[in-house]
VMD Tcl script that draws the C-alpha trace (Angstrom):
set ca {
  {-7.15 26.18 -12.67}
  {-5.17 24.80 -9.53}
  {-5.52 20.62 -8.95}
  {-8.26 19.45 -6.83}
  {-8.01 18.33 -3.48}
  {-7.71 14.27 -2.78}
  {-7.72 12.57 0.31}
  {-6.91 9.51 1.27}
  {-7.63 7.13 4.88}
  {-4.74 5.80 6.37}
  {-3.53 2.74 8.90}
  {-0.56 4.00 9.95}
  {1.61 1.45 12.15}
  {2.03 2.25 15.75}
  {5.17 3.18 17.93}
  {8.45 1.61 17.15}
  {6.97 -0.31 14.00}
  {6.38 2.98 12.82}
  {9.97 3.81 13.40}
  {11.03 1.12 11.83}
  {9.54 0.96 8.74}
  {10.00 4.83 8.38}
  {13.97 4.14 8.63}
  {13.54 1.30 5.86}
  {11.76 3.57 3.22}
  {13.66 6.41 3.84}
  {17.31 3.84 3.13}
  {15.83 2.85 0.32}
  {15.13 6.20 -0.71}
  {18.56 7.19 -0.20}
  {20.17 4.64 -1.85}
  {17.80 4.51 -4.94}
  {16.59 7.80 -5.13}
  {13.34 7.56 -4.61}
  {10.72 9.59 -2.73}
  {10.48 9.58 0.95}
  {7.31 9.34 2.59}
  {4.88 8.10 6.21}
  {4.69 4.36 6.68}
  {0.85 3.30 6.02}
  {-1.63 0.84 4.48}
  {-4.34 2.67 2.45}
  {-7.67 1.93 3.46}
  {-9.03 4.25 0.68}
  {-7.38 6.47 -2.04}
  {-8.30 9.41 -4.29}
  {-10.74 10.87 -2.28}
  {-12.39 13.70 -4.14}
  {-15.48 14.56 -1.53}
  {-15.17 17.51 0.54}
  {-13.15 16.91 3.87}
  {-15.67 17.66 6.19}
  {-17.91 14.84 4.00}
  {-15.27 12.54 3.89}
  {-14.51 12.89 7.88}
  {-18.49 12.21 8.83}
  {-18.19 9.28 6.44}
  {-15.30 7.92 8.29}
  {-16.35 8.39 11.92}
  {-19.64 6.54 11.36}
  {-17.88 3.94 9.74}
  {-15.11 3.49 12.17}
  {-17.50 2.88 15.22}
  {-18.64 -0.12 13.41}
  {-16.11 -1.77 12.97}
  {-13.99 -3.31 16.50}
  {-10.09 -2.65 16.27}
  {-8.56 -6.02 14.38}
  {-4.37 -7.16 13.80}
  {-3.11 -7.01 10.31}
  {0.31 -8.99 8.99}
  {3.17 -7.62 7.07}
  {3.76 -10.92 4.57}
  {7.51 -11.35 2.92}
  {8.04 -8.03 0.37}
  {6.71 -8.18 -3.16}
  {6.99 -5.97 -6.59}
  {5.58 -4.70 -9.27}
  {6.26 -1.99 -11.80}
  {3.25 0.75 -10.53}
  {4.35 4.03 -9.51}
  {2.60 3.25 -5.95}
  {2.72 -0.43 -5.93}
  {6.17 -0.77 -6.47}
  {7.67 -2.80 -3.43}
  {5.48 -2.93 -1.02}
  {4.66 -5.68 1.95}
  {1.02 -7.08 1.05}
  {-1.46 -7.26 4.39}
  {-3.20 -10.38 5.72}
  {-6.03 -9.05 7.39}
  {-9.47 -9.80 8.61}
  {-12.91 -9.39 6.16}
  {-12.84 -6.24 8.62}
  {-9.94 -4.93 6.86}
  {-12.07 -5.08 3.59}
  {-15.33 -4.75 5.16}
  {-14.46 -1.18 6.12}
  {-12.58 -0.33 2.99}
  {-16.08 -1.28 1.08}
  {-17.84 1.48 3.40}
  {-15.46 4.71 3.19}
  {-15.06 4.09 -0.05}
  {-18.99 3.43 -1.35}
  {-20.20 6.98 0.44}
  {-19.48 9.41 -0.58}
  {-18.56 7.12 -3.80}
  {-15.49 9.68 -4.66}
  {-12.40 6.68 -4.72}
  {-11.15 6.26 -7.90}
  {-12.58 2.53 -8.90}
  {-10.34 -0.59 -8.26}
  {-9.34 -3.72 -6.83}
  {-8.60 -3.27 -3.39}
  {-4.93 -4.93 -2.74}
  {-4.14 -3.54 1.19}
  {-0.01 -3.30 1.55}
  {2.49 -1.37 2.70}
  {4.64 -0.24 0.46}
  {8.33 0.78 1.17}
  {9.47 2.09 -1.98}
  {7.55 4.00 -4.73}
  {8.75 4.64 -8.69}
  {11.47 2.12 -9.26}
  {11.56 1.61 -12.51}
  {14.20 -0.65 -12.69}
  {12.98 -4.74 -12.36}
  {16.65 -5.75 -10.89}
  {16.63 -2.28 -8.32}
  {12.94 -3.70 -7.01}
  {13.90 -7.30 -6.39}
  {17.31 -5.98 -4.84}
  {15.16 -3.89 -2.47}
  {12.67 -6.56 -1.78}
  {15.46 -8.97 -1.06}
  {17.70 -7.09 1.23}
  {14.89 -5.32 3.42}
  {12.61 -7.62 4.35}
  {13.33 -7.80 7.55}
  {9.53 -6.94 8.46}
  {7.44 -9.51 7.11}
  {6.05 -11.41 9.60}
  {5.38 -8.55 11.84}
  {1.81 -8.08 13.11}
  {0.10 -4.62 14.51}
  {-3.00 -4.16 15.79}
  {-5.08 -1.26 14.10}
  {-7.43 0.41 16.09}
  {-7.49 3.58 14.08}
  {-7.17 5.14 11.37}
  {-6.04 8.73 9.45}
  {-7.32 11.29 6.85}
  {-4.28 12.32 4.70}
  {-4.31 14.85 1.98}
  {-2.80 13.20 -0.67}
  {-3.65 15.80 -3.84}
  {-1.55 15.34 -6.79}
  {-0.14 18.62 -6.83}
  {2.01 16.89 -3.61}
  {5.13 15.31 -3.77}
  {4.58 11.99 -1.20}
  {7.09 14.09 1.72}
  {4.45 16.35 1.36}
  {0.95 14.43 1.91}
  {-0.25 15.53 5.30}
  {-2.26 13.55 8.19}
  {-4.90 15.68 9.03}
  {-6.84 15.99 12.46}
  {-9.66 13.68 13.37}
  {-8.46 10.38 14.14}
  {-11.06 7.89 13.94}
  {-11.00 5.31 16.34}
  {-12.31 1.87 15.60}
  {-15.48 0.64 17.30}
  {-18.02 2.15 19.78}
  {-16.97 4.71 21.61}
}
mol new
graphics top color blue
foreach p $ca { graphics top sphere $p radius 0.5 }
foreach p [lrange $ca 0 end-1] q [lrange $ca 1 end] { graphics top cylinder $p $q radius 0.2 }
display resetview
């Protein structure tokens, strides 16, 4: 039996910030040896609704909401797999407005808190290796981007994170 299909909406950081931040996880991932992968805040994880579900879901949502600035804040750990070292995001109530939305229809996310970051390392195990990393690269916190989009990613478990790809639509935030 092969693994299901997950999805997963992205905010992925525009331009140079992009750049940037790609640079920083993939030096940490070279000097810790851990995975690689696309600079992004999760809006909703685990998606297990079919793609073309997921996608309507997502466009109606998007229009309602109007494009909003999120903040990188200093770098923070903890010993999850995904929510390892990570920058935690001041946002709006948009931010979790729309996260409530895609992720209540077609009701498919995998239940839990909603903590919006972006993370820059995954799977460091050690305590001393995170607060090293957290200490010498935070050299984004601070930064602000506006988000006026965001992504669907396949993010299945059979994928290593190099591998999750951003699929086509885009949706673009508010009324088109």
């Amino acid at each position: 039996m092969s693994d299901p299909r997950l999805y997963s909406l992205w905010i992925v950081p525009p331009g140079d910030l992009y750049d940037r931040l790609r640079q920083l996880i993939d030096n940490v991932a070279a000097r810790y040896g851990t995975p690689t992968f696309e600079p992004h805040v999760t809006l909703a994880p685990n998606l297990s609704a079919a793609r073309e579900t997921i996608a309507e879901v997502a466009a109606r949502h998007a229009q309602q909401i109007e494009p909003f600035d999120i903040t990188l804040t200093d770098l923070a750990t903890a010993d999850s797999y995904f929510y390892n070292v990570f920058h935690p995001v001041r946002a709006p109530v948009a931010l979790d407005t729309l996260h409530n939305a895609v992720c209540r229809e077609p009701e498919s996310a995998i239940p839990g808190p909603y903590r919006p970051h972006l993370s820059v390392a995954y799977g460091l195990t050690s305590s001393e290796h995170r607060q090293a990393v957290a200490k010498a690269f935070n050299g984004s916190a601070g930064v602000s981007f506006s988000v006026r989009e965001f992504e669907l990613v396949e993010t299945s478990p059979a994928l290593a994170p190099h591998e999750w790809r951003r699929l086509e639509p885009v949706f673009a935030l508010g009324a088109n």
